[in-house]
Structures are given as structure tokens and as C-alpha cells.
N, C-alpha and C positions, 0 to 999 in steps of 0.2 A: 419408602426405604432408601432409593436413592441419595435425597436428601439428607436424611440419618448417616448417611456411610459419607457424607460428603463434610457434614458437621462433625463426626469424630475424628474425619481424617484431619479438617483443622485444627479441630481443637489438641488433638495429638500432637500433630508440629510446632503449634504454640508453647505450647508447654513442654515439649521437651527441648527445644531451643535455646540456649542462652538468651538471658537476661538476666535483668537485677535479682528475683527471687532465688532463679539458678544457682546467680555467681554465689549471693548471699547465704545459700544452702551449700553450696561445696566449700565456701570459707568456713561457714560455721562445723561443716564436719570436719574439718582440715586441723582445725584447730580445738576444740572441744569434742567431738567426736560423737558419734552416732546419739547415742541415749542420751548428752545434754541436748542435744539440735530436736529430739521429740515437738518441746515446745514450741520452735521456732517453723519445723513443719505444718504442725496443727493450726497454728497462726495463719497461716500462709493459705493451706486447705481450704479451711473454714471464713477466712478473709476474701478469698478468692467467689469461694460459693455467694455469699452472702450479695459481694458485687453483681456476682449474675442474677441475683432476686432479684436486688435493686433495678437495675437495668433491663429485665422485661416486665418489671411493674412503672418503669416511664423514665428512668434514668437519662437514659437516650433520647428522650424527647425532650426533658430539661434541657439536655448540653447544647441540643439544636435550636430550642426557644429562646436559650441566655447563655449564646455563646461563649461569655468574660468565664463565665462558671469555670465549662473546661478548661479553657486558657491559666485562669489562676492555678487549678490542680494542676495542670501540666507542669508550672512551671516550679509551684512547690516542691511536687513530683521530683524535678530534675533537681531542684536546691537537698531534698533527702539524699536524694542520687549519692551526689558530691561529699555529703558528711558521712555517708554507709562508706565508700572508696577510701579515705578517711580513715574510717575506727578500721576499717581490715586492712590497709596497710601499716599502720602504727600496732597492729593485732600482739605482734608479737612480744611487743614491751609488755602490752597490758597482761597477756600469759602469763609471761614469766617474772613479773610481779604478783601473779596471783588475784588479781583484784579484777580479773572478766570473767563476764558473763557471756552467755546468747543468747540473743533475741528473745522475746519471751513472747509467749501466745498472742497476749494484747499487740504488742508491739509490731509483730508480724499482721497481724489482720488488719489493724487501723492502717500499715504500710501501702497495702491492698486500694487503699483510697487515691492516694498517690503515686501509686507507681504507673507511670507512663506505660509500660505496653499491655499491663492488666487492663487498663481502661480502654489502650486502643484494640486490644483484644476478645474483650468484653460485646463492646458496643460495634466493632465491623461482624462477630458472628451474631448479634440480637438484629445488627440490621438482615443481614443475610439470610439467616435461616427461620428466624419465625414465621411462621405462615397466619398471621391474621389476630385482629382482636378476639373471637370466637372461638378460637383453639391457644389463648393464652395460659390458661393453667396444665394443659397437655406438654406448652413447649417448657412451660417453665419447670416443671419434671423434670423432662428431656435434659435438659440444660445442666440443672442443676446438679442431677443425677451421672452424666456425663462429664462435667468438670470437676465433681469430688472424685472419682476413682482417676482420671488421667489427671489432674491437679498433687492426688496424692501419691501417685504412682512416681510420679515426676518428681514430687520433693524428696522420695525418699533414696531414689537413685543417685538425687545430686548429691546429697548428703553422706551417702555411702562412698559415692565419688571420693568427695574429698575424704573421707573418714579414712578411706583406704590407701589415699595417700600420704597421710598423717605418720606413716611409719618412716617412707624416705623425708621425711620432714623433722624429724628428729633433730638435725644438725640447725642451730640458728640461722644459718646460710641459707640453707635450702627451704625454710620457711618465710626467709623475707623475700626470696624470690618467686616463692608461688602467694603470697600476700599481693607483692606488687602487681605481677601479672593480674590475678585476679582482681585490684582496684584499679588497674588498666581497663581491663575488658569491662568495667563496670562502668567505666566512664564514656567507654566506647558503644555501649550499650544504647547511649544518652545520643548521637549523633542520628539516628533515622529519627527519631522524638523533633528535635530541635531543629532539622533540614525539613 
């Protein structure tokens, strides 16, 4: 039990902390608003879980066998970073021409691969809190079961977030200021990744 309350408290803070999914879930409510961002949640949920499969069925033993692996996704990883910072600061043109979208489920989960603190988040709590080959299908419950409700609980906050700031957003001013902010902090995201 200890353990359990010590793995949700992580996994709680991880997830509800800034980063790329965050920033990318309060742009996308910011700017499209709550019911187009569904998609880009679920993506994100479901992409996330999926990582954690992967990674207490040997994930994490890959990266540690054939270090380049992680290396290269890191660095992809950070190359998305930079073009998502990108599409959400230019957000506003592509709005009000009409011709954007948000993220879409696929897009959001295969993200999940790449993103730099999903995977360092991922793999420091599989290192941490698993307890043994013998009890892997118990944790992987655990886990998975665990990071789909605070996984979605998170996206939908961020999204709400922004959705709900969508209204002082109105003015083209005030949305290229919370666009840039927001591809700030997303690049600043990138800075513990790369240090």
C-alpha cells in the first residue's frame, strides 16, 4: 500500500505538470475548444497507456540494452517539440483562415512515442515501482489502470484550461500572446530533456 500511494502520488505530479501534452492540450482548447480537443485527448490517454504496456513488457530493458534507441527518440522527440511550438504559434493564422484542425487521436498517441517526458516518465516510475518479474501482470494493471484515469483526468483539465480561456481570447492580440507564451513554454519544456 505504501508503494501504491507513493506511485499515484508520482504519477499525479507528472501528469498534471506542464509539459508538451499539457501545453499542447491547453492550446488546443484555447483555440478549438473543448469538444474538437476530445480527439486529441483520447490520443494522448490512450497513447500514453499503451507506453506503459510497452514499457513493463521490456521497454525499458530495450533503452538500457541499446542505448542509440532512446537517444534517437529523445532527439526526434525534441525535433516534434519544435514544429508543435511552431503550428501553435502561427495557430492563429491557420484559425482564422479556417483551414485547422487539432490533433487527432492517431496523431496524439503515436506523439506518446516521442515525447520526451512521457518516456522519461514512463520508464523512471517502471523502474521504481515494479516489484519483480513474478508480480508483472499485477503491476501492469496497476499501472495502466492508474495512468488512464490521472492521464485523462489531466488532459481534460488542460483542455478545459485553455477552452476557458478562449473567451478572453477573442481579440487577435490576446491570442497571439497566449499562442506565443504557450510555444515558449513548450520549448522550455525541452530544456531538463536536453541538459
Amino acid at each position: 500500500m505504501p508503494t501504491l500511494l507513493a506511485f499515484i502520488t508520482f504519477a499525479t505530479i507528472a501528469a498534471y505538470t506542464p509539459g508538451p501534452n499539457n501545453l499542447m492540450l491547453a492550446a488546443s482548447g484555447a483555440n478549438f475548444g473543448f469538444q474538437k480537443s476530445i480527439p486529441h485527448i483520447a490520443g494522448v490517454t490512450i497513447g500514453f497507456c499503451l507506453l506503459v504496456t510497452a514499457s513493463v513488457l521490456g521497454l525499458s530493458r530495450l533503452f538500457n540494452a541499446l542505448p542509440w534507441i532512446y537517444t534517437t527518440s529523445k532527439a526526434v522527440g525534441c525535433c516534434f517539440l519544435i514544429f508543435l511550438a511552431w503550428k501553435i504559434l502561427v495557430a492563429e493564422k491557420l484559425v482564422s483562415e479556417g483551414n485547422a484542425s487539432p490533433i487527432s487521436l492517431i496523431q496524439a498517441a503515436f506523439f506518446q512515442l516521442v515525447n520526451p517526458k512521457a518516456v522519461l516518465v514512463i520508464i523512471s516510475s517502471v523502474s521504481a515501482f515494479t516489484r519483480g518479474s513474478d508480480k508483472l501482470f499485477s503491476d501492469l494493471l496497476i499501472f495502466v489502470g492508474v495512468f488512464f484515469i490521472i492521464t485523462l483526468s489531466s488532459a481534460c483539465i488542460w483542455t478545459v484550461f485553455g477552452s476557458t480561456l478562449s473567451t478572453l481570447l477573442n481579440q487577435q492580440r490576446n491570442l497571439r500572446i497566449f499562442n506565443f507564451s504557450m510555444a515558449l513554454l513548450l520549448l522550455a519544456s525541452l530544456i531538463p530533456v536536453i541538459i
